[in-house]
VEXKOL-693835 format. One record per atom (N, C-alpha, C): x, y, z. Coordinates in steps of 0.1 Angstrom, whole numbers, plus 5000, padded with zeros to 4 digits. Layout:
// VEXKOL-693835
XYZ;...
This chain:
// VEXKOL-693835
206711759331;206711669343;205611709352;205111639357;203811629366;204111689380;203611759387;203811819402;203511739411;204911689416;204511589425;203711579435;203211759442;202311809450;200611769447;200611739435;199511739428;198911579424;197711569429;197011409428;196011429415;197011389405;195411349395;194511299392;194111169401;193411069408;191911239412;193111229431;191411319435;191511449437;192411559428;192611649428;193011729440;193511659446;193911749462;195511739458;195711919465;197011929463;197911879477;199211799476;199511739486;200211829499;200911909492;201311959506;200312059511;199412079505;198212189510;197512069520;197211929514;196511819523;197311819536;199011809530;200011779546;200011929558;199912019556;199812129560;198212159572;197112089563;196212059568;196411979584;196511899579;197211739587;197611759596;198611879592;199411919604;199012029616;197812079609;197412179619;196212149628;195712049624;194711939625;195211869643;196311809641;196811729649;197411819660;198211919658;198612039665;197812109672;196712109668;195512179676;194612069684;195011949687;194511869695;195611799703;196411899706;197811869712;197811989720;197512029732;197612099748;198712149748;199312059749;200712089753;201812119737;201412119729;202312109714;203411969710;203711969701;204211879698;205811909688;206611829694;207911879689;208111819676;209011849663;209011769648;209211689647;209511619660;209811449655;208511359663;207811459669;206711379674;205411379659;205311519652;204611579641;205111459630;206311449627;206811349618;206311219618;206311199630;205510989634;204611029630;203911109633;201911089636;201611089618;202011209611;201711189595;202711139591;203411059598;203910949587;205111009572;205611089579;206611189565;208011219579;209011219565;210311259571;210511399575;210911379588;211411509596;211811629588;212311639574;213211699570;211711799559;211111659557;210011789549;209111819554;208211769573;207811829583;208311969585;209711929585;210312109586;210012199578;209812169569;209612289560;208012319558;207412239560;205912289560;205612329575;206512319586;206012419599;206212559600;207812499593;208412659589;207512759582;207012709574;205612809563;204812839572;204212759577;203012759587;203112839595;204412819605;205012959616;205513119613;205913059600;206013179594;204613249590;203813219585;202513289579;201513269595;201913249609;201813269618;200413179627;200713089613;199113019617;199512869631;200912879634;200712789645;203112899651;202912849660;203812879667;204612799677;206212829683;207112729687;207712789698;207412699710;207712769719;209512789721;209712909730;211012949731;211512809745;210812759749;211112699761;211512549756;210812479749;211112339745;211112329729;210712439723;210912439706;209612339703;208312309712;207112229709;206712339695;205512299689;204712379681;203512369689;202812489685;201712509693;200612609681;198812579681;198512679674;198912859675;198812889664;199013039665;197713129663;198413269669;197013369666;196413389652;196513369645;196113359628;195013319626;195213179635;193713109633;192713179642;192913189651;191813259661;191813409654;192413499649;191613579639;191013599630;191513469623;190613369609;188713389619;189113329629;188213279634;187313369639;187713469644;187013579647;186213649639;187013699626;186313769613;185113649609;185113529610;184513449606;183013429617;183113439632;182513449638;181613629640;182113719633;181513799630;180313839619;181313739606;180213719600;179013629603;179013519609;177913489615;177013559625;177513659634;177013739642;176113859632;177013889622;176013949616;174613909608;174913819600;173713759597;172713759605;173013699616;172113669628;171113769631;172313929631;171414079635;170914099619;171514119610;170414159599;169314069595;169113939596;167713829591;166413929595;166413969609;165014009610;164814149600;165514209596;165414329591;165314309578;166114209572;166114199558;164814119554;164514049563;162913949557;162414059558;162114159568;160914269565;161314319554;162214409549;162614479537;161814349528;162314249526;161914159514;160414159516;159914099524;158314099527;157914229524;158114369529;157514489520;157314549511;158714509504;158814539494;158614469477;159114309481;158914229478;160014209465;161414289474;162414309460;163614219470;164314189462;165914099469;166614189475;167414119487;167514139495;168914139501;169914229501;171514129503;172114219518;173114169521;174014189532;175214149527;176414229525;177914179521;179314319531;180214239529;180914329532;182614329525;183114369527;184314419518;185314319521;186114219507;186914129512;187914149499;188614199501;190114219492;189314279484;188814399485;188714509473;187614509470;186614349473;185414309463;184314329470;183314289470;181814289477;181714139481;181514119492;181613929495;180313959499;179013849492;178013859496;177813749506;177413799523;177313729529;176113659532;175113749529;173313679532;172713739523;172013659514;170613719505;169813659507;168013729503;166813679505;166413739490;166313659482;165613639467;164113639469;164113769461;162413779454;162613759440;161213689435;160613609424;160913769417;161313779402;161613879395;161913779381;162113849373;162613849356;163713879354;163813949365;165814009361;166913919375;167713829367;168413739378;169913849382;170113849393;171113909398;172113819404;173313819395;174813719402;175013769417;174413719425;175013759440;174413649450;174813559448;174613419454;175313449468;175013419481;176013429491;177413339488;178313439492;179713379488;180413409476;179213519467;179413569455;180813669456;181013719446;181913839449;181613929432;181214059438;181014189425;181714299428;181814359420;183214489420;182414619433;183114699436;182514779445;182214889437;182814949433;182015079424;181015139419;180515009415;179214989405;178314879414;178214929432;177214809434;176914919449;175614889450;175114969459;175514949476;176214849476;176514779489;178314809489;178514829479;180314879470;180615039483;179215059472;179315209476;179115259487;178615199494;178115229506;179315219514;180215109515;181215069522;182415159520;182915219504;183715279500;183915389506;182615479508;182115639505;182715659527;182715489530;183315569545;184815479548;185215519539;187015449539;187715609538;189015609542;189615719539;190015749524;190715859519;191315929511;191915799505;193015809513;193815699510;193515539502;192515479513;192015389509;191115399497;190515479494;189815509479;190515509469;192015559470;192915609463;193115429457;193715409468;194215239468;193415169461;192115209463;190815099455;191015099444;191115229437;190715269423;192115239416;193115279421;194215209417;194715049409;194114989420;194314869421;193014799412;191914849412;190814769407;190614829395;190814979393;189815059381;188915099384;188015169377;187015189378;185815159362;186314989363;185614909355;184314949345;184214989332;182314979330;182014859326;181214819334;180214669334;179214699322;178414859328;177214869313;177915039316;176615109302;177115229298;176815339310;176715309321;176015409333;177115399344;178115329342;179315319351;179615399354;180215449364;180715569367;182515529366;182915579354;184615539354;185215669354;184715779355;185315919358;186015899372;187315919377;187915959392;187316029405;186916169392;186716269399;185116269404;184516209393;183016199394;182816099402;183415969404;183515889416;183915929425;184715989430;184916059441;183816129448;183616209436;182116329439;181016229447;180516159439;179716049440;179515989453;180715939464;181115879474;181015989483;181816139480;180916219493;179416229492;178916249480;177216209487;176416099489;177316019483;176715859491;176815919512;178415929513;178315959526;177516059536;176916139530;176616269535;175416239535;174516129526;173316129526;172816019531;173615929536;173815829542;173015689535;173415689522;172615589514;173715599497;173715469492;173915449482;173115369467;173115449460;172415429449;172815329431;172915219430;173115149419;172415179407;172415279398;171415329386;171815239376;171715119372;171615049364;173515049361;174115039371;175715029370;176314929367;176114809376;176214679372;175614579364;174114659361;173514529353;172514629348;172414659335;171314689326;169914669332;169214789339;167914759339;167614739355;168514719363;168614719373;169014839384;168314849396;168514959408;168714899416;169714939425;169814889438;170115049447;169415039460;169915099474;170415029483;171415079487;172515029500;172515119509;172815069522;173315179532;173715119543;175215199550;176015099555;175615089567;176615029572;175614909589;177214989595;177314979608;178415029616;178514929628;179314849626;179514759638;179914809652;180214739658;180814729674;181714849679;182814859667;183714959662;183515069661;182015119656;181415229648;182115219635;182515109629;183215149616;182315069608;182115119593;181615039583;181914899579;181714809582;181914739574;181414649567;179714659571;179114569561;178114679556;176914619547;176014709541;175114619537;173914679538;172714619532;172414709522;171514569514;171014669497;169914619496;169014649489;167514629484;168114629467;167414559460;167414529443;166314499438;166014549427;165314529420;165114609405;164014579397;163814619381;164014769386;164514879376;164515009375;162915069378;162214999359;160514999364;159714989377;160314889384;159714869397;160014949408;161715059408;161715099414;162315269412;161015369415;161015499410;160215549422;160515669416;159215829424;158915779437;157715799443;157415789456;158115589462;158015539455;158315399460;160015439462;160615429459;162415459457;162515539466;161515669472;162015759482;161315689493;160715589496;160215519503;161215369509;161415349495;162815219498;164015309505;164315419497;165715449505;165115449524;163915549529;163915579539;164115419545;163315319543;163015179551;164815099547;165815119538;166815089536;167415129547;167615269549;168715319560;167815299572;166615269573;166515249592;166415089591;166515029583;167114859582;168414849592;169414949580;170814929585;171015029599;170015109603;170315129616;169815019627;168814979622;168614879636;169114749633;169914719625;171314659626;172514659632;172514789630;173914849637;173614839651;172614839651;171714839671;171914739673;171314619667;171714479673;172814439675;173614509665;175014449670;175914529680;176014679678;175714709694;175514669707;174414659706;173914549719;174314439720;174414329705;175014229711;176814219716;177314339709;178314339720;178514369733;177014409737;177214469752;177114389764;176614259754;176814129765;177414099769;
């Protein structure tokens, strides 16, 4: 039997559409709106309005007041919104830093930060190369085995490393993975100590990447810049060159955003 939720016409699932609808209308309502007012406006019975506010209030994305039982948006969204307004704030501070990296060096260029375990690439600048790298903004690659992974990992606690590896593995993509515990572990205190992370052909055959993390408003890590490119292209004096212009990238990142909190 077919899911009544479900339009095979235009592929929209319906009560994810009603839920929408409803938060839509809720949020251009001041004052909130009671179920039987929510009920008229989309056009659906009170009885399954109720149960899609109920979800909604429950998962805390809109709220009911104790004084007239109106609904009203909740804090959920405005921290949706916030994380989201962050990431734009970042971009904003890394573009001038990462066009220089890309212009000097003339190797790609990313900014991501950690979203349920993974690497969410938030901003790249693509240099012309032979070797294509999956990391499209909005991409998502494992952290372990990525120089922007590592960078983020190596300043989480005990705990939370514990939790990573647990939960994810420690995957080999190619034969240079690091799937040892202990040797990943090892690994992540000198990522931290040295303040830079190194991708030796982990995720993709043939490929190097340096990362090194950015420290927001917080002073906490959360995002990371990486430089990429061919192995060949990047060695000896050039590599100890990239790392130095990598970590003062992500320091005067961390400055801009600094500052721009100090407005």
């Amino acid at each position: 039997m077919a899911d009544k939720n479900n339009s095979s016409k235009t592929g929209k699932i319906q009560s994810v559409d009603r839920a929408l609808r409803i938060l839509e209308i809720i949020s251009d309502a001041e004052d909130g709106l009671t179920l039987a007012q929510i009920a008229q406006m989309i056009e659906l019975p009170k009885s399954t309005v109720h149960g899609l506010v109920s979800t909604l209030r429950d998962h805390r994305y809109i709220k009911q007041s104790d004084e007239d039982g109106r609904y009203l948006m909740g804090m959920k969204l405005f921290e949706m919104g916030t994380k989201a307004a962050r990431s734009w704030d970042i971009r904003d501070a890394a573009k001038p830093a990462m066009r220089w990296l890309s212009k000097e060096f003339g190797e790609t260029v990313h900014l991501g930060c950690e979203d349920n375990g993974e690497v969410l690439y938030l901003d790249k600048i693509a240099a012309d190369s032979l070797i294509t790298i999956v990391s499209d903004i909005g991409a998502r690659l494992p952290m372990h085995c990525s120089g922007i992974g590592k960078a983020l990992l190596a300043h989480k606690s005990d705990s939370e490393i514990n939790r990573y590896i647990s939960n994810k593995g420690l995957i080999p993509l190619t034969g240079r993975t690091i799937t040892n515990k202990d040797a990943f572990l090892a690994e992540l205190e000198k990522v931290k100590e040295q303040g830079f992370a190194i991708d030796d052909g982990e995720i993709m055959e043939g490929l190097r990447c340096v990362g090194a993390p950015i420290f927001d408003t917080d002073g906490l890590v959360r995002y990371a810049i990486s430089v990429s490119g061919q192995v060949k292209d990047i060695y000896g004096k050039r590599l100890e060159r990239l790392i130095i212009e990598t970590k003062r990238a992500a320091k005067e990142i961390s400055y801009a955003l600094e500052k721009a909190g100090r407005r």
